[in-house]
PDBQT receptor file of N, H, CA, C and O in Angstrom, charges set to zero:
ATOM      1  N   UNK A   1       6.406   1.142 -10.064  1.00  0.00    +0.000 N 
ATOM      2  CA  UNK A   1       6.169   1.377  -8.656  1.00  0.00    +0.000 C 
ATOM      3  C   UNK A   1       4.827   0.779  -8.243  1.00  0.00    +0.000 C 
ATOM      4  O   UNK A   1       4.713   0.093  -7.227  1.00  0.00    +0.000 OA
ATOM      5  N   UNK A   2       3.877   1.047  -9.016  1.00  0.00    +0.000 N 
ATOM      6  H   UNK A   2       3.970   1.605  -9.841  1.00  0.00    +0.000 HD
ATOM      7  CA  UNK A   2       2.290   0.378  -8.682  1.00  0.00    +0.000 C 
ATOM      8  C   UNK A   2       2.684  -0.873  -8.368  1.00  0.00    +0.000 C 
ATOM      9  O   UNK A   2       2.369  -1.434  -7.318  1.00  0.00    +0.000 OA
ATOM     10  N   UNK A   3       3.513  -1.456  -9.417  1.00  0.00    +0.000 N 
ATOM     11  H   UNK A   3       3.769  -1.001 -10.270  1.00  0.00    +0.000 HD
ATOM     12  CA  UNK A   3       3.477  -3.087  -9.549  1.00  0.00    +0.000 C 
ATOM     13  C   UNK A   3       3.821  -3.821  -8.205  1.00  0.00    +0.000 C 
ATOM     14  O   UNK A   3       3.311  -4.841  -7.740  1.00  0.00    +0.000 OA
ATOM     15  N   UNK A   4       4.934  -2.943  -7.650  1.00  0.00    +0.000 N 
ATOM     16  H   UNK A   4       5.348  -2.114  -8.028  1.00  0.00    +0.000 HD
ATOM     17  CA  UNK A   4       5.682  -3.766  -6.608  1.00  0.00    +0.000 C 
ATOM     18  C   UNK A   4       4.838  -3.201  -5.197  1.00  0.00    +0.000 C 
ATOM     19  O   UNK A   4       4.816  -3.967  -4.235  1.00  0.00    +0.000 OA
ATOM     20  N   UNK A   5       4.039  -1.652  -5.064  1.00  0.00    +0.000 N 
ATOM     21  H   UNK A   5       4.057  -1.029  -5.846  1.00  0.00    +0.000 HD
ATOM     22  CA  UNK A   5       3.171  -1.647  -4.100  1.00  0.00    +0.000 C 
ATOM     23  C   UNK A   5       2.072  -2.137  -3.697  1.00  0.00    +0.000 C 
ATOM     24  O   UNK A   5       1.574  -2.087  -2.572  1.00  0.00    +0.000 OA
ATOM     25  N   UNK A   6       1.405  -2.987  -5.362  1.00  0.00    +0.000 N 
ATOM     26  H   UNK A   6       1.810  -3.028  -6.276  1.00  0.00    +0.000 HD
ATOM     27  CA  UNK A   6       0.310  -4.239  -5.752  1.00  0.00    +0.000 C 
ATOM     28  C   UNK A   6       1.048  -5.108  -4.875  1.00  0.00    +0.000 C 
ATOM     29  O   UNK A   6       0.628  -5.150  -3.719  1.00  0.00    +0.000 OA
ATOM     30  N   UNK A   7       2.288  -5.976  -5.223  1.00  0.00    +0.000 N 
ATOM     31  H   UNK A   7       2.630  -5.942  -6.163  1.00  0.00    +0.000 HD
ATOM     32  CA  UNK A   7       2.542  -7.117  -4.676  1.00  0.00    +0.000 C 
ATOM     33  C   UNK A   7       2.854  -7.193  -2.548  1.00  0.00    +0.000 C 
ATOM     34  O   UNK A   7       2.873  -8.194  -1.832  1.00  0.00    +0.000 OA
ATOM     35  N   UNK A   8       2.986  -6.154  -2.275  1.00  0.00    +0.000 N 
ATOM     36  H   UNK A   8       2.970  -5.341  -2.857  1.00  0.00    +0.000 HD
ATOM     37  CA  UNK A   8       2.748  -5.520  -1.422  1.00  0.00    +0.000 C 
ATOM     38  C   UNK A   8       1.791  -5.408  -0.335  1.00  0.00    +0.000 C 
ATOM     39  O   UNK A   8       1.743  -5.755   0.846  1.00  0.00    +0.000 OA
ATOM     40  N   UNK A   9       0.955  -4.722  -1.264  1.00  0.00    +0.000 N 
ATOM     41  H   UNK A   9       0.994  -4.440  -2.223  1.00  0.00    +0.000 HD
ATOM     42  CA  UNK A   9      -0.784  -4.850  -0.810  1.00  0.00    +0.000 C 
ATOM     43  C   UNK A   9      -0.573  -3.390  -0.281  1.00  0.00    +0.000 C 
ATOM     44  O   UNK A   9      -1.335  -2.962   0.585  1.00  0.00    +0.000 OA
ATOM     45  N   UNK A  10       0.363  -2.674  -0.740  1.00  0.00    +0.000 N 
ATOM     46  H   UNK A  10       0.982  -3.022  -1.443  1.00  0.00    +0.000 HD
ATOM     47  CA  UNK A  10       0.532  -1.324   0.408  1.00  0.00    +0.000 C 
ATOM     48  C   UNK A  10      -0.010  -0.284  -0.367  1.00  0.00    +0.000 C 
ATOM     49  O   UNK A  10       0.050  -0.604  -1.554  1.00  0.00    +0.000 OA
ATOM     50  N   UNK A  11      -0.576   0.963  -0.181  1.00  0.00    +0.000 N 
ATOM     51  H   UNK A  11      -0.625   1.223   0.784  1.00  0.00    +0.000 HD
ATOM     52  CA  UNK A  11      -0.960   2.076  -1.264  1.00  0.00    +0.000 C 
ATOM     53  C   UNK A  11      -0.809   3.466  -0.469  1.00  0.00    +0.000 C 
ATOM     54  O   UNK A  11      -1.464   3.677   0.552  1.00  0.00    +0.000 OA
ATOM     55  N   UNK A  12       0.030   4.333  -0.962  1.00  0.00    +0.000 N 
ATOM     56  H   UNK A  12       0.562   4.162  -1.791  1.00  0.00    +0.000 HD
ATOM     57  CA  UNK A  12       0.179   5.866  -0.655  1.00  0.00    +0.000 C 
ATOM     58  C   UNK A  12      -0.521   6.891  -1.497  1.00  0.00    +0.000 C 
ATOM     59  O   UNK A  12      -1.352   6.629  -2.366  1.00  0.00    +0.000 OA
ATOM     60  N   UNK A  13      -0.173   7.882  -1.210  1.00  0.00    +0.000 N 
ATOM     61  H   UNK A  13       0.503   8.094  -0.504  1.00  0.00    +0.000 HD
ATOM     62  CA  UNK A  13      -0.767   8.689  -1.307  1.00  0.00    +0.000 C 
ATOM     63  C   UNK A  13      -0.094  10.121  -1.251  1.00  0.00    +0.000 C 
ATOM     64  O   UNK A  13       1.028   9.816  -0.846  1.00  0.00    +0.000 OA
ATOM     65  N   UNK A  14      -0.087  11.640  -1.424  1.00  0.00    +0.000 N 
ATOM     66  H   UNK A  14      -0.998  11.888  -1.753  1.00  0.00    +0.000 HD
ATOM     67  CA  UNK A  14       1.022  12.572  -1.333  1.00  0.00    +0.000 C 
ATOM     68  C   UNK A  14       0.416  13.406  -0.344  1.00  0.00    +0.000 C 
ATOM     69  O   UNK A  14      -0.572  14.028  -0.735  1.00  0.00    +0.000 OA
ATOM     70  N   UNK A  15       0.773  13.572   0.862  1.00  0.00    +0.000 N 
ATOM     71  H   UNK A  15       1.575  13.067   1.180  1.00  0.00    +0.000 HD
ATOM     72  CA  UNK A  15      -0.004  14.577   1.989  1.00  0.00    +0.000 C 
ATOM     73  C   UNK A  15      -0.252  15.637   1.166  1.00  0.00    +0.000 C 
ATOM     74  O   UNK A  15       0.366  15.784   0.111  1.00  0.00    +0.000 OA
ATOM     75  N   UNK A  16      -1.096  16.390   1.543  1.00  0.00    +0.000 N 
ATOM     76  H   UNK A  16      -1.599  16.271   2.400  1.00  0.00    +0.000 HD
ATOM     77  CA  UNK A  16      -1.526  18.141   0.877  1.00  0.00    +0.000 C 
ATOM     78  C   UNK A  16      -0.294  18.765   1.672  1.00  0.00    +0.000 C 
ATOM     79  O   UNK A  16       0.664  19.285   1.098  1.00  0.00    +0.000 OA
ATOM     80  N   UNK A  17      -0.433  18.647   3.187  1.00  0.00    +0.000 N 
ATOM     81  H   UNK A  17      -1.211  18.224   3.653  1.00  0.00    +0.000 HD
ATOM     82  CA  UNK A  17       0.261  20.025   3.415  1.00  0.00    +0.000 C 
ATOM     83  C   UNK A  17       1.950  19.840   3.469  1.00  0.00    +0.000 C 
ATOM     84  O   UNK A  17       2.657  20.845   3.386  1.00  0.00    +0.000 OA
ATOM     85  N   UNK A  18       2.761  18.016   3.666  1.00  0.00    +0.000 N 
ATOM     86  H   UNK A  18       2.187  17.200   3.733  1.00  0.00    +0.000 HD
ATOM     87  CA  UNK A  18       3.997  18.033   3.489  1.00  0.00    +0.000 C 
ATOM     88  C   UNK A  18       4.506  18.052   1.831  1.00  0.00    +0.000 C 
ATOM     89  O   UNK A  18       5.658  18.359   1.525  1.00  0.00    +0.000 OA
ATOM     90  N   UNK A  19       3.522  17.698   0.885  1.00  0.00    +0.000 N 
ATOM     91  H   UNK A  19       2.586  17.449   1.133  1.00  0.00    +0.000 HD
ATOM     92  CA  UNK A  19       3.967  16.584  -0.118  1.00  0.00    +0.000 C 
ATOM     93  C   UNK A  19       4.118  15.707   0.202  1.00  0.00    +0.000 C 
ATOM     94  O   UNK A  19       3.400  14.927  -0.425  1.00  0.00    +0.000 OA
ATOM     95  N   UNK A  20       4.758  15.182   0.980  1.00  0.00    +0.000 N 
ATOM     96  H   UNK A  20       5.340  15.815   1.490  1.00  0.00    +0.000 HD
ATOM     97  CA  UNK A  20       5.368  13.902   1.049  1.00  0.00    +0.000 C 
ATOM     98  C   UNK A  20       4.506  12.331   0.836  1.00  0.00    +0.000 C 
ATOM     99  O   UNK A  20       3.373  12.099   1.257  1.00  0.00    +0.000 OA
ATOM    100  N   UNK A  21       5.073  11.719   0.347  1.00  0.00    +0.000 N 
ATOM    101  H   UNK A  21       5.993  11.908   0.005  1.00  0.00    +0.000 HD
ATOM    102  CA  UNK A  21       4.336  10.191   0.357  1.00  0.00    +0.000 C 
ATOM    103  C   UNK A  21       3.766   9.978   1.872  1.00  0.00    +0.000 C 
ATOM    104  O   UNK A  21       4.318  10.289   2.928  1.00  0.00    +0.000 OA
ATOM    105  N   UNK A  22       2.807   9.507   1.717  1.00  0.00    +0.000 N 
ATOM    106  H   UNK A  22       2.359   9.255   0.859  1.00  0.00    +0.000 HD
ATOM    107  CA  UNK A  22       2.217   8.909   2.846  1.00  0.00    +0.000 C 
ATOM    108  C   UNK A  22       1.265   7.370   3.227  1.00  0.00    +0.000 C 
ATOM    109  O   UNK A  22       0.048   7.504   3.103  1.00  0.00    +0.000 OA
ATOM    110  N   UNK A  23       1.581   6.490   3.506  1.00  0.00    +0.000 N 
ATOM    111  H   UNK A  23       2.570   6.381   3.607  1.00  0.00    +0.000 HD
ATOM    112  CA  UNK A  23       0.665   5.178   3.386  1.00  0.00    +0.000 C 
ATOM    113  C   UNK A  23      -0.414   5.505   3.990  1.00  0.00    +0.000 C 
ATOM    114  O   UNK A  23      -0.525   6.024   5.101  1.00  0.00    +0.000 OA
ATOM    115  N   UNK A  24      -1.453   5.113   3.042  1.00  0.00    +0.000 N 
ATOM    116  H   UNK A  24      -1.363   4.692   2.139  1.00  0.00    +0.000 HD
ATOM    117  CA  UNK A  24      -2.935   4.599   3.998  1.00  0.00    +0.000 C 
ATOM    118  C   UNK A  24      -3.174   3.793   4.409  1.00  0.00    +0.000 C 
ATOM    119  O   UNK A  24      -2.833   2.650   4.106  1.00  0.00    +0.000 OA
ATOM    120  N   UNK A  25      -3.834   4.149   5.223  1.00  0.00    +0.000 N 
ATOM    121  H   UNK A  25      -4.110   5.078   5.469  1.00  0.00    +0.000 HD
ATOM    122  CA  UNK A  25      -4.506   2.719   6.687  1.00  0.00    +0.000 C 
ATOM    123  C   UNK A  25      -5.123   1.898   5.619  1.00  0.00    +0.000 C 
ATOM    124  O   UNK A  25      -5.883   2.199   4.698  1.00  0.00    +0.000 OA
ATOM    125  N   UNK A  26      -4.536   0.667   6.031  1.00  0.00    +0.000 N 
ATOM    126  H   UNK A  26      -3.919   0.423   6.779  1.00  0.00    +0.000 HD
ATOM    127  CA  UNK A  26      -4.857  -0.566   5.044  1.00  0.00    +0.000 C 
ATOM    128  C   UNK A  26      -6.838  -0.627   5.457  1.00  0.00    +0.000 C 
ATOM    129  O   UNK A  26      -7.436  -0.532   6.528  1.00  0.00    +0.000 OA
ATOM    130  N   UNK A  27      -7.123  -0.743   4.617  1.00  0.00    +0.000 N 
ATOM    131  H   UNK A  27      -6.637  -0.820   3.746  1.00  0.00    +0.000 HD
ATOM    132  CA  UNK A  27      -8.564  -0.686   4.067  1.00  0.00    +0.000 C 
ATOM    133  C   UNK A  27      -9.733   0.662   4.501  1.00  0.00    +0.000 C 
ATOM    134  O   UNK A  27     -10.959   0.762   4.556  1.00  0.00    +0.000 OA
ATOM    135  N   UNK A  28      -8.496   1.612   4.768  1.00  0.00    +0.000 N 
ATOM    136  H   UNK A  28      -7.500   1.530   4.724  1.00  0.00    +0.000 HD
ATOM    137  CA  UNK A  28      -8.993   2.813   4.437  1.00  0.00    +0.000 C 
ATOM    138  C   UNK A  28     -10.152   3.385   3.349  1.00  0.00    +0.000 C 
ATOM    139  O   UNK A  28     -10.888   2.614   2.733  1.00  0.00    +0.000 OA
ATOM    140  N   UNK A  29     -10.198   4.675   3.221  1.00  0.00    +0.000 N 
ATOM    141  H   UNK A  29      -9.601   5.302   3.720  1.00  0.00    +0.000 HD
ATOM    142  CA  UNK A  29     -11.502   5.187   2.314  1.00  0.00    +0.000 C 
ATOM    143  C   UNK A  29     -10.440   5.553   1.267  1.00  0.00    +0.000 C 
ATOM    144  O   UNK A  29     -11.073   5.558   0.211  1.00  0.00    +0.000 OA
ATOM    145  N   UNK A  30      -8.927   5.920   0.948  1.00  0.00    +0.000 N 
ATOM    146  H   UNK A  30      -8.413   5.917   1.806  1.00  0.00    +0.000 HD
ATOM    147  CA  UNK A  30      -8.382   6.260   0.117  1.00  0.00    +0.000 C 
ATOM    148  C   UNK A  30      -7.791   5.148  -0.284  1.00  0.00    +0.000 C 
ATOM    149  O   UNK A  30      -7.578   5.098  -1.495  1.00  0.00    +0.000 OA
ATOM    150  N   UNK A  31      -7.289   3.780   0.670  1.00  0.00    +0.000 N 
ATOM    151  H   UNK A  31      -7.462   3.820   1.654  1.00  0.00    +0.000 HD
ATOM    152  CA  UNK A  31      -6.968   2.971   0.287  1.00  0.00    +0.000 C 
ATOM    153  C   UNK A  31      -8.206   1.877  -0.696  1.00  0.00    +0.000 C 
ATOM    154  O   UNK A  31      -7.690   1.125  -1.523  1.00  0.00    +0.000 OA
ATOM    155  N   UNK A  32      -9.383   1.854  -0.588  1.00  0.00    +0.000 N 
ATOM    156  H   UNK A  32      -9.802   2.465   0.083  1.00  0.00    +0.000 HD
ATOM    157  CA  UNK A  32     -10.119   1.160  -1.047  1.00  0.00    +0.000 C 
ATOM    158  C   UNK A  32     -10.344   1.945  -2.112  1.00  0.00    +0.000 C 
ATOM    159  O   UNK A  32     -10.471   1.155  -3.047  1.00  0.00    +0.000 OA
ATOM    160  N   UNK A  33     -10.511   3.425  -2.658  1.00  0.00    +0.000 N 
ATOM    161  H   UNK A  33     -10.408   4.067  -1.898  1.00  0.00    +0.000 HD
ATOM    162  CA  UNK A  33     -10.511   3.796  -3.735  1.00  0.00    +0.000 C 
ATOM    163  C   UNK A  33      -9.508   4.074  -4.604  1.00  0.00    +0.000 C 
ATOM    164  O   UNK A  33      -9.834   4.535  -5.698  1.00  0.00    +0.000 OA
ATOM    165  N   UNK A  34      -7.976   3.838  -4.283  1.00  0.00    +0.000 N 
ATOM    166  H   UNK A  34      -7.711   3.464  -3.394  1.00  0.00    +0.000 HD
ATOM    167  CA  UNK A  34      -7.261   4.020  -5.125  1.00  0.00    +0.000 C 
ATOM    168  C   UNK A  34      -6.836   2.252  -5.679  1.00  0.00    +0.000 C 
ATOM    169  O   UNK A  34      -6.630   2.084  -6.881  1.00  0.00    +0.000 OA
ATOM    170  N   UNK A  35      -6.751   1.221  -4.855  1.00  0.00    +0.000 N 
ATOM    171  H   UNK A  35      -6.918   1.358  -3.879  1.00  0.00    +0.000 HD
ATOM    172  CA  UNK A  35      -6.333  -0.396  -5.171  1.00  0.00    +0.000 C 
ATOM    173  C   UNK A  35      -7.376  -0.674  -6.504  1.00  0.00    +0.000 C 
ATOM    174  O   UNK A  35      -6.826  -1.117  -7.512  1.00  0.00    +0.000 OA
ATOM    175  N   UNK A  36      -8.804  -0.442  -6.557  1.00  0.00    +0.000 N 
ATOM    176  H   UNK A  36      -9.251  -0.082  -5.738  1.00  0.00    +0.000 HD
ATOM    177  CA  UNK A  36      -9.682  -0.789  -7.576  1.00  0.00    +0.000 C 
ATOM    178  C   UNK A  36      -9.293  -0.709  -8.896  1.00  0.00    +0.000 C 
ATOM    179  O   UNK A  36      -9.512  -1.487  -9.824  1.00  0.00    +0.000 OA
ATOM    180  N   UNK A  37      -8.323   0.961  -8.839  1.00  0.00    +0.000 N 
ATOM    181  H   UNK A  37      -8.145   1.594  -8.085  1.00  0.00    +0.000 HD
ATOM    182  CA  UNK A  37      -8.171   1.780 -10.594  1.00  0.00    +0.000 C 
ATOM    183  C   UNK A  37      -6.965   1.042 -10.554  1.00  0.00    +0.000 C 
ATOM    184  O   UNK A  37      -6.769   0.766 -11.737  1.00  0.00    +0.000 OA
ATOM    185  N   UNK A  38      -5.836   0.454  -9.736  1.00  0.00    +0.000 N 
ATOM    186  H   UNK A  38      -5.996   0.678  -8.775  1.00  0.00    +0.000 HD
ATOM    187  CA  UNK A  38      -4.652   0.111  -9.893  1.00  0.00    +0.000 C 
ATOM    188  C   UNK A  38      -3.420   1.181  -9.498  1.00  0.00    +0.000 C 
ATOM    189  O   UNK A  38      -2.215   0.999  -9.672  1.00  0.00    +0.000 OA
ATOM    190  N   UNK A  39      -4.136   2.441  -8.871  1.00  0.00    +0.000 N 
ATOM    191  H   UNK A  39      -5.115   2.588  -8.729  1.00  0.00    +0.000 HD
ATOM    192  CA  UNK A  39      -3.438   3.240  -8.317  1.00  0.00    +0.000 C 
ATOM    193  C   UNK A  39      -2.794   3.298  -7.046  1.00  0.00    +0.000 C 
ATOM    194  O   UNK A  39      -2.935   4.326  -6.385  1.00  0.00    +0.000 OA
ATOM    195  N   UNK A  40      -2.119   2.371  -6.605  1.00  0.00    +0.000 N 
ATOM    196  H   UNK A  40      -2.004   1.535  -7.142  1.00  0.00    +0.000 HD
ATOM    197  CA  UNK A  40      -1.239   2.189  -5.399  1.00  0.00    +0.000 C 
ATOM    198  C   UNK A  40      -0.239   3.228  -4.793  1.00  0.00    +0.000 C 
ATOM    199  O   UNK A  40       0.260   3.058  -3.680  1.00  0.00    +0.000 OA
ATOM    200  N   UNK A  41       0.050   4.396  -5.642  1.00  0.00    +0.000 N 
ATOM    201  H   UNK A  41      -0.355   4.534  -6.546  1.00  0.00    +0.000 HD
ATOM    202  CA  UNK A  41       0.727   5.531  -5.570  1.00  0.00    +0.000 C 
ATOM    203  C   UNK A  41       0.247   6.594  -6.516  1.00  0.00    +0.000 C 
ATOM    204  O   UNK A  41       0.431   6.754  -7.722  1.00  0.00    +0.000 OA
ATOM    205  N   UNK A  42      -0.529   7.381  -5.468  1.00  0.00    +0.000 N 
ATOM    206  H   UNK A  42      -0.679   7.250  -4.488  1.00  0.00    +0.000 HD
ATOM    207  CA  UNK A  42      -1.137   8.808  -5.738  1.00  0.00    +0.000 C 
ATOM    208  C   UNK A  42      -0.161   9.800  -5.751  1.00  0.00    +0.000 C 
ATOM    209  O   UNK A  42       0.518   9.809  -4.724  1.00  0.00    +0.000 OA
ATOM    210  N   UNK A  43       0.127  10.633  -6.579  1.00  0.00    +0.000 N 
ATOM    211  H   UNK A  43      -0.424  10.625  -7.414  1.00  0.00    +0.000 HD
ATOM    212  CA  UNK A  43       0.676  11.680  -6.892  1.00  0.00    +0.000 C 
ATOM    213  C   UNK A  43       0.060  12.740  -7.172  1.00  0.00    +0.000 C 
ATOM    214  O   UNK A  43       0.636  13.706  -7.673  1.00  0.00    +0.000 OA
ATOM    215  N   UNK A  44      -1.181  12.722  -6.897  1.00  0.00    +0.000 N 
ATOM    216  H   UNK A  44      -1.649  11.938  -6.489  1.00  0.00    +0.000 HD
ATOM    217  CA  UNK A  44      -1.730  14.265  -7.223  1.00  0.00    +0.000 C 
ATOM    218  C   UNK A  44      -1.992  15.050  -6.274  1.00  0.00    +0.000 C 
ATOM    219  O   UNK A  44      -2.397  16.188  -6.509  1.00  0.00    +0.000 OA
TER     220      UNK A  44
């Protein structure tokens, strides 16, 4: 899943209060700290 949200350029994240996946605003504060580690999809 990272791989193909890398090729992408897209990165989510899991809301607190739905769960649900959620994209971040491209060059966001969650988006710029999760693309660095290779984490394009947050699950925690």
């Amino acid at each position: 899943m990272n791989a193909f949200l890398e090729a992408l350029g897209i990165s989510f994240r899991r809301d607190a209060r739905s769960r649900g996946p959620r994209i971040n605003k491209l060059d966001g504060q969650l988006d710029r700290e999760q693309k660095p580690r290779g984490e394009y999809y947050d699950d925690a």
